[in-house]
Each structure stands twice: as structure tokens, then as C-alpha cells.
C-alpha positions, 0 to 999 in steps of 0.5 A: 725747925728748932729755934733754940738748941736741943741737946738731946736732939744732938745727943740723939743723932751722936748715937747714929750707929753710921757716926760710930767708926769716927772719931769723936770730933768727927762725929759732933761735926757729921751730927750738927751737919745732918741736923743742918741738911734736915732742917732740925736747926733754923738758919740763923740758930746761934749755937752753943759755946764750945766750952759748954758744948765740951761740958754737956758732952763730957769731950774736951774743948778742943774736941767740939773747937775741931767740929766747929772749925769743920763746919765752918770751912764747909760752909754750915756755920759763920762764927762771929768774933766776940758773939758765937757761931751761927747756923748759916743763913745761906745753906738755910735758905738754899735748903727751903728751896731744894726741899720746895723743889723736891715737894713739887717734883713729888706731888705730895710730902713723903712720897718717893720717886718712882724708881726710874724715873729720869733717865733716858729711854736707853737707861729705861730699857737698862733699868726694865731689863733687870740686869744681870744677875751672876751667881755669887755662890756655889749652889746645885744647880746655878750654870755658869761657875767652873770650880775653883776649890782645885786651882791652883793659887800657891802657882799664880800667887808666886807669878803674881809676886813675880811680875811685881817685882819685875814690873815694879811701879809700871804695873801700878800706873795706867795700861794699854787699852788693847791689853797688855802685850805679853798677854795679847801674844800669849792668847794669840799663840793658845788660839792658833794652836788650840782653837785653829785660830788665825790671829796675831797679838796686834788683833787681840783686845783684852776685855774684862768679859764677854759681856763687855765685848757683847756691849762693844759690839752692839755699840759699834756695830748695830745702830739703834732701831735696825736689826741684829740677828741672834739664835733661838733660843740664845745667851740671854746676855747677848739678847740684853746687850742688844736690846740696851743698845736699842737694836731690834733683835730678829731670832733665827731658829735653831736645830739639832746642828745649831744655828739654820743657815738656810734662815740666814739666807733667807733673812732680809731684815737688813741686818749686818750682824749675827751672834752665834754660839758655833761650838757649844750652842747654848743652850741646846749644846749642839756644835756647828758641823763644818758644813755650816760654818762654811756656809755661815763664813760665805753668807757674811763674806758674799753680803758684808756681814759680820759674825759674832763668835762666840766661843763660849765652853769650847775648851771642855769638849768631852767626845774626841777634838773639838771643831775648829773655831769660824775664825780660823776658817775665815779668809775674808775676816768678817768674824769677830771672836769672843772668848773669856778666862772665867770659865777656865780659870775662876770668874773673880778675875774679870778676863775676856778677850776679842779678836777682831779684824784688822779695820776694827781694832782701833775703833773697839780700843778707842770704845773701851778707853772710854768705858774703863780704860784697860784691865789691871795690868798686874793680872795681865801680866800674872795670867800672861805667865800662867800661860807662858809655863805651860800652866794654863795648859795642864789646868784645863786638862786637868778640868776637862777630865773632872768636868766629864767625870761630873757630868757622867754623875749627873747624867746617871742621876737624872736618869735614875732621880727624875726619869718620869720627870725631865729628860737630859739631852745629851751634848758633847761638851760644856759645863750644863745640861738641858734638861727638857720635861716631861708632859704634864710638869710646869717649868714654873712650879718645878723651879720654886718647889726646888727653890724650897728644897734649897736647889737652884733650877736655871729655866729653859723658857726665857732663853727663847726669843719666839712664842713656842718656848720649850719648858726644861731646864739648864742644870750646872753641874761643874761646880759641885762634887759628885757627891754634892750633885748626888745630894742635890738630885736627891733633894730635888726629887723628893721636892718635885715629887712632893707637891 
């Protein structure tokens, strides 16, 4: 530590590039500070006077008084009538210790913390899963993105201008945890004539995502250690939201027809949930014949399960109606319905949605006021509008037709690019394709020689939960012209066929 001032120390930290957007007592003050924390000046370090600290520095009095002034009210220095200003003897003292403590706690100088250390064994379990990492950008072939170059902002801009000036103050203050109501009814009348739902607006809950309504439901629903079933392969999502929450996930096998409800029959685990993909299973494509969701909707009545339905893609279905959603076909309300805006619209506006039983509203209200409160009420109300006009509607008309145009461009350009490669699987709906390879091609080395070429190749292998995994790929195609996928296969082609 310094026993007497250095000026060119603090000279030197003034020109830390984080001080450069202050002004300039601020930054004299945050300089002396950080010189303090560091240990860079003795406790007890009498300080130069202000008025020669001004003329070393070439600043006004007043300025360095200002810095000063701070530091004092923060508790860093004492300043002695007649004698000066002192680095306190206290924060010194407190800062030896800390940094003794912190030596301990490392072992020895200048190590680091192993990152995770600390936290608890569900944090561990959150830390080890990596997360969840969205696509921020559009790029051949990352799944998950819808386009948005197309839609329709002049619209939801003029709404969106039009609930503030209606709402006025009332949309900037705090909002109902269930989501606002005008949007709950503007849902729940778009499920039931849409989605053959059977739902009122007192059952929907406005979420920011599906993936919030996945964590809701492992909170809720599973309690730590006991099982959760979930398809195989499945939504990665739904596997960590389960796994983070500490419930043992037990896969049920997939085919042709999506989930096996002879393997639900035939579990005896003791789970009291599954998650399901009925209408676009992901990420085999397959939908649910009725059979099944009869059978599905029986097996949960007759055993008190619930079923987590999520409808994920079911607005782009490319080959005549899509099938009527579970949980318009339940009578006994043991399904739980998920959906998400993210698709249709854009995935910045953070809008999903849940339709839940009526014994479970309250406890998954209460749940999410505790997480973050309510969605902003501003964006509610807009979408509840965009909705309302008819506009919600004619856009994903509009995106139905595009996304089929799309993916008939990708299907021929699989089929003529990578044909002794990978095979696409047709579905009948979605905004990705599986793709399954050829024998003798490694989903591994596939997926980094694209990364090289600049092409993003979503693996297959990670979304199954047992040890057969099939090697393929998931290829996004609804964000990307047709001109761009053209470009794109082209590049990725030459890329895999050149080792």
C-alpha cells in the first residue's frame, strides 16, 4: 500500500476508459474510490488539498471539493477541520479482512472461484445445463425464428399508440398477474374458433413464454425426485425446465404417430404428468391421429394425470385443417394448454399464454407474481387490439401461405443438394424439417464443416433422451427467403462434400 499520495497513480486510473462518460468530479471521486477498495492507499493516507489537487489536475477547486464532498458522505474518507482529508481508518480495516477472507476462501493469491461454486444443488443442475441459448439473429438454418421482415409494424404501432392514449397512466403501473383481460378474451375466443378449444378468459394466463409455462409446471406439479413423463425424442426446453426443477424425467418412446400411448398405459413410475407435442410432435413432425388423443385424454382422466399440451406450430399446418387441439376434446380438464405468440408474430415481444383447469388458475397466478409479476400491460393491450381487427387473423394467413412456399424451396433443395447426404422427412406442417443421414456421415463432423461455410445445422442426436439417438438434423427454413435457403444449401454442400 502507498504511504504517501501518488499522482500519477491517480492520474493513471482517471484515464480508465469505464470513467470517460462521467463527469469530470465524478470521475476524480470514482478514481480515489477505486484506488481505496484496491488497497492502492493506506488507511489513515492523508490526502492532498483540494486546491492542490485542482492545480496538479488543471480542474477547478470546486471540482476536486465535489469529489471530496462524495467520498466523504460514502463513508471513504474523514476530513478534519484545520488538518485535511484522510483515507478512513475503518474501510481499511474492513477491506484487510475481506481480502484475508477472500485469500482463505481461494487457497492461494490470485486464484479464481470455480465458476459455480456456491450455489445449491438446483442452481448446480441450472448452471450444468448450459441454459438455453436463443437464436438472436437470422442465419441458414437456426430453427425457431418465423420472419419478420414482413410484418406488420405501421399496424401495431398505430395500436400501440392507440391504447396509450386510451389507457393513459394505467398501463404505465403495475398489472394483473393473469394478464390483462381484454387479451385473456381475445385468446380465448381465437382457441375456441381455431383451435377447437374449450376455454373462458377467467382460464387463460398470460406468460412471457412457453418456456415460463414449462418452469410453472415443473414447479407446481412434479415435486423433486419423482418422475415426469416426456416424448422421446422431445423439446429440449421441457427436458431442462424438468430436469432444473429436480424431477426425474422417464422418456416415452415416439412413432410415426407421435407419442405411444400403449407406453403410457404401460408405465408405472408413478408419474402424474406428461408433456406432449400432439399437433406438430417435435421434432419427428408427426401429429397425433384422434385415436390417440382419445386415448391419451382417457388414460389421464381414469389415473388423475395431467397433460401438458403443448401446441407449439399448430397455426402452420400446410395439408388441409389442422386436428383439433386435447384440450378442446377433454371433458374431464386434466389438460393444461400451452401456446406462444413468438411464432406467429415476432419472438422480441416475450408473449405466451396457458389455459389451465379451473382448481389450477389460482395456484399458477400466485406462482407467476412471484416470478416477475405480469407481462407489460402496454403490449397486452396492443396485441389484444391486433387481435380484435382481425389483424392476428390475416397475418398468419399471410405466413401460412409463405411458410409452405418455403418449405417447398427447401424440400427441393435437399432433395437435389444432399440427396446421397441426408434424407428430409416430410411432415405436414411446422417451420423446420428433420432431416436424417445417410449411412456412413457423422451428425458431429456435418454440423462443424457447415459451421465453417457459415450454416447453422441444429443436431437431431440431443433431442433423444435414450441411448439409441438417431444422427440428422433440424433445418429451419421460415426465416430465410427462397432465395437465401437456395444460397445457403449451395453452401453447405460444397462444405460437406469437401472434407
Amino acid at each position: 500500500m502507498a504511504t504517501t499520495f501518488e499522482l500519477d497513480t491517480l492520474k493513471i486510473r482517471l484515464n480508465d476508459a469505464e470513467f470517460q462518460m462521467l463527469d469530470l468530479h465524478q470521475r476524480i471521486q470514482r478514481a480515489l474510490r477505486a484506488l481505496i477498495l484496491e488497497g492502492a492507499l493506506d488507511p489513515g493516507l492523508k490526502l492532498p488539498a483540494t486546491r492542490v489537487l485542482a492545480k496538479t489536475l488543471g480542474v477547478a477547486r470546486d471540482t476536486v471539493e465535489n469529489a471530496y464532498g462524495q467520498l466523504h458522505r460514502d463513508g471513504f474518507i474523514v476530513r478534519r477541520e484545520g488538518s485535511g482529508s484522510y483515507v478512513c481508518e475503518t474501510v481499511g480495516v474492513r477491506l484487510r479482512g475481506a481480502a484475508r477472507l477472500r485469500m482463505k476462501a481461494q487457497g492461494t493469491r490470485g486464484t479464481q472461484a470455480k465458476p459455480g461454486a456456491g450455489l445449491s444443488q438446483r442452481g448446480l443442475k441450472i448452471f450444468n445445463s448450459g441454459g438455453v441459448n436463443d437464436q438472436q439473429m437470422v442465419k441458414a438454418f437456426a430453427t425457431g425464428l418465423p420472419e419478420t421482415r414482413t410484418f406488420p409494424t405501421d399496424v401495431w404501432e398505430r395500436l400501440q399508440r392507440q391504447v396509450m392514449k386510451d389507457y393513459r397512466g394505467h398501463v404505465l403501473l403495475h398489472g394483473d398477474p393473469q394478464g390483462a383481460e381484454p387479451l385473456r378474451k381475445a385468446i380465448a375466443t381465437y382457441l375456441n374458433l381455431e383451435r377447437g378449444a374449450k376455454c373462458s378468459a377467467d382460464q387463460i394466463l398470460v406468460l412471457s413464454s412457453t418456456r415460463q409455462a414449462l418452469f410453472l409446471c415443473a414447479q407446481l406439479l412434479v415435486d423433486a425426485g419423482k418422475p415426469i413423463l416426456l416424448e422421446n425424442p422431445g423439446y429440449y426446453g421441457a427436458k431442462k425446465a424438468f430436469e432444473t426443477a429436480e424431477a426425474k424425467v422417464i422418456p416415452i418412446d415416439v412413432d410415426v404417430f407421435g407419442i405411444r400411448t400403449d407406453l403410457l398405459r404401460a408405465d408405472n413410475s408413478g408419474a402424474t404428468c406428461v408433456y406432449v407435442t400432439p399437433s406438430h410432435q417435435y421434432p419427428t413432425g408427426a401429429t397425433l391421429p384422434l385415436a390417440r388423443r382419445l386415448e391419451l385424454i382417457n388414460w389421464a382422466a381414469e389415473h388423475g394425470k395431467w397433460v401438458i399440451e403443448d401446441d407449439y406450430d399448430s397455426e402452420f399446418h400446410y395439408d388441409g385443417l389442422p386436428t383439433a387441439c386435447v384440450q378442446g376434446l377433454d371433458n374431464y380438464q386434466r389438460t393444461i394448454y400451452l401456446g406462444t405468440f413468438s411464432k406467429t408474430l415476432y419472438p422480441g415481444l416475450r408473449m405466451g399464454y396457458m389455459v389451465l383447469p379451473v382448481e389450477l388458475v389460482k395456484a399458477f397466478t400466485y406462482a407467476r407474481s412471484m416470478m416477475d409479476g405480469h407481462t407489460p400491460q402496454v403490449l397486452q393491450l396492443t396485441l389484444a387490439r391486433f387481435m380484435e381487427d382481425g389483424h392476428y387473423n390475416a397475418h398468419v394467413r399471410a405466413m401460412r401461405k409463405l411458410y409452405a412456399s418455403r418449405r417447398a424451396v427447401m424440400l427441393n433443395a435437399i432433395s437435389q443438394h444432399l440427396n446421397d447426404i441426408a434424407t428430409a422427412v416430410y411432415t405436414q406442417g411446422g417451420l423446420q424439417i428433420p432431416c436424417l443421414l445417410a449411412d456412413g456421415w457423422s451428425e458431429e463432423n456435418t454440423i462443424r464443416q457447415a459451421a465453417n461455410a457459415g450454416v447453422q445445422l441444429p443436431g437431431l442426436s440431443r433431442l433423444y433422451a435414450s441411448d439409441e439417438k438417431k444422427q440428422g438434423w433440424l433445418l429451419g427454413y421460415s426465416s430465410l427467403s427462397a432465395c437465401e435457403i437456395e444460397a445457403a444449401m449451395l453452401r453447405l454442400a460444397s462444405a460437406l462434400r469437401h472434407k
